[in-house]
C-alpha positions as CSV (number, residue, x, y, z in Angstrom):
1,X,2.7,2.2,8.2
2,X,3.6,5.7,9.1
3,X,7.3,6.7,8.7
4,X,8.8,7.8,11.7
5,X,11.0,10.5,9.6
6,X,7.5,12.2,8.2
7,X,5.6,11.8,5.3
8,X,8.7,10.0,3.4
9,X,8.5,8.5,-1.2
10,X,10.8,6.2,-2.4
11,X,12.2,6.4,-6.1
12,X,14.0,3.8,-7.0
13,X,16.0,3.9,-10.7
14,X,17.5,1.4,-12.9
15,X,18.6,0.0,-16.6
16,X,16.3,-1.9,-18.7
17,X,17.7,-3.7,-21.3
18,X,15.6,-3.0,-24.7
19,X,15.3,-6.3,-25.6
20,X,13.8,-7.3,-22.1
21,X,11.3,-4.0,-21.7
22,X,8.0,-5.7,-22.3
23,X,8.7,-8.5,-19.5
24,X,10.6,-6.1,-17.0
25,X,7.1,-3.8,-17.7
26,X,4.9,-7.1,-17.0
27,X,6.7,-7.8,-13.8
28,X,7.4,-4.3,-12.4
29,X,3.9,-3.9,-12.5
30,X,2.3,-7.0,-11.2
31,X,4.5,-6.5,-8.2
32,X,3.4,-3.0,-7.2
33,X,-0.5,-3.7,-8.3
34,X,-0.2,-6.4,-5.3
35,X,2.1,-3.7,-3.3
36,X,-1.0,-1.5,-3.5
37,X,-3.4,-4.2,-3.1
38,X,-2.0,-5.4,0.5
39,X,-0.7,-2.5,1.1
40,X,-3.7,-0.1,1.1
41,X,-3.0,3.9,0.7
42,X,0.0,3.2,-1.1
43,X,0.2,4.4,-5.0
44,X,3.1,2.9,-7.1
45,X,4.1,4.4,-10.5
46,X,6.2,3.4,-13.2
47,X,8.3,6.1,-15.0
48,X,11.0,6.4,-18.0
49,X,13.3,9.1,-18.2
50,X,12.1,11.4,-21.1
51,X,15.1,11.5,-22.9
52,X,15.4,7.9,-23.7
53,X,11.6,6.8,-24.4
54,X,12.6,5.9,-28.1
55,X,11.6,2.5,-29.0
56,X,15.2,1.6,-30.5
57,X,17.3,3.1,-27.5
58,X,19.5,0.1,-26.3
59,X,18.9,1.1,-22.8
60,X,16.0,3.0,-20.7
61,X,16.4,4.3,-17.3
62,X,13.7,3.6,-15.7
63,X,12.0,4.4,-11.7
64,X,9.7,3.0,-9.6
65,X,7.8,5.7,-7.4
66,X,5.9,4.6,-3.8
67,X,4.1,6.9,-1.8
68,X,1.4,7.2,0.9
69,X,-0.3,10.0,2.6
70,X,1.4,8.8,6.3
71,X,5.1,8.2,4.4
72,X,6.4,4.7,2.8
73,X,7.7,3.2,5.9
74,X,9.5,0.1,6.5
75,X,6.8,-2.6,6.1
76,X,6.4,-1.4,2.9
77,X,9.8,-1.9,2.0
78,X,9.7,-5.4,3.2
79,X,6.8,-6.1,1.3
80,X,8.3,-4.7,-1.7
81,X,11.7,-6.2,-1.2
82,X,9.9,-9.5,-1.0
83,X,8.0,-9.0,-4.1
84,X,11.0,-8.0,-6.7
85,X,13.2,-10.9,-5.4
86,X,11.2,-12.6,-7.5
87,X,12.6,-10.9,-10.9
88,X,14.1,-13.2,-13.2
89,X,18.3,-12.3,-12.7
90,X,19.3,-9.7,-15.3
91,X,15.5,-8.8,-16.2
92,X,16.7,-5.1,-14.9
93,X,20.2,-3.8,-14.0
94,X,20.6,-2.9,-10.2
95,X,18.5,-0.9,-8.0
96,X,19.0,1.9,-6.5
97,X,16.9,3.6,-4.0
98,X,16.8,6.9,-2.5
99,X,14.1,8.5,0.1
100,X,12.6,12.0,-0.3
101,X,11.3,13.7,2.1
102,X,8.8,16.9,1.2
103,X,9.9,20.3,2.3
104,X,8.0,22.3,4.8
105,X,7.6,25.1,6.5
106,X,8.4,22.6,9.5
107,X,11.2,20.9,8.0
108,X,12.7,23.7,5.5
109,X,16.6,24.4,6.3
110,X,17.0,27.8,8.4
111,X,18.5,30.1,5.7
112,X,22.1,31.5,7.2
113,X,23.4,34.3,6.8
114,X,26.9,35.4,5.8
115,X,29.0,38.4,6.3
């Protein structure tokens, strides 16, 4: 399950329709409380952008966190791929992930500097 690229999270963001919030919420999380189940070590969350948490907002911007202690690599996801395929079409607007990396003492950029 390790990353090859270190200790690596995925956030993944999107637009949630208001009038389809409480079955997105329902399906969101059944898929990564069976990520976590067969994928043990792994810890999914489930966040709204702060800004836009009021109930009659036509939109939320919501993101899907994954991490694990050895980095999400790429069984998890194919596991998690496989799991939100399953989303009814235009439950959620599109996906977009990105891949984090923490910064180190090992993996920090070497400051430069200019004359």
């Amino acid at each position: 399950m390790p990353s090859p690229a270190g200790p690596r999270a995925l956030f993944i963001y999107y637009r949630v329709p208001q009038a389809h919030r409480a079955d997105a919420f329902e399906a969101i999380t059944t898929a990564q409380q069976t990520l976590m189940r067969r994928l043990p070590g792994v810890q999914a969350r489930l966040w709204c952008r702060s800004d836009e948490q009021a109930t009659d907002a036509l939109e939320q911007t919501w993101m899907e966190v994954y991490e694990h202690p050895e980095g999400v690599g790429a069984l998890c996801e194919q596991v998690l791929r496989e799991l939100l395929q399953a989303l009814p079409a235009g439950l959620i607007g599109s996906r977009h992930t990105e891949a984090f990396v923490p910064l180190g003492a090992a993996t920090a950029p070497v400051p430069t500097s200019e004359a």
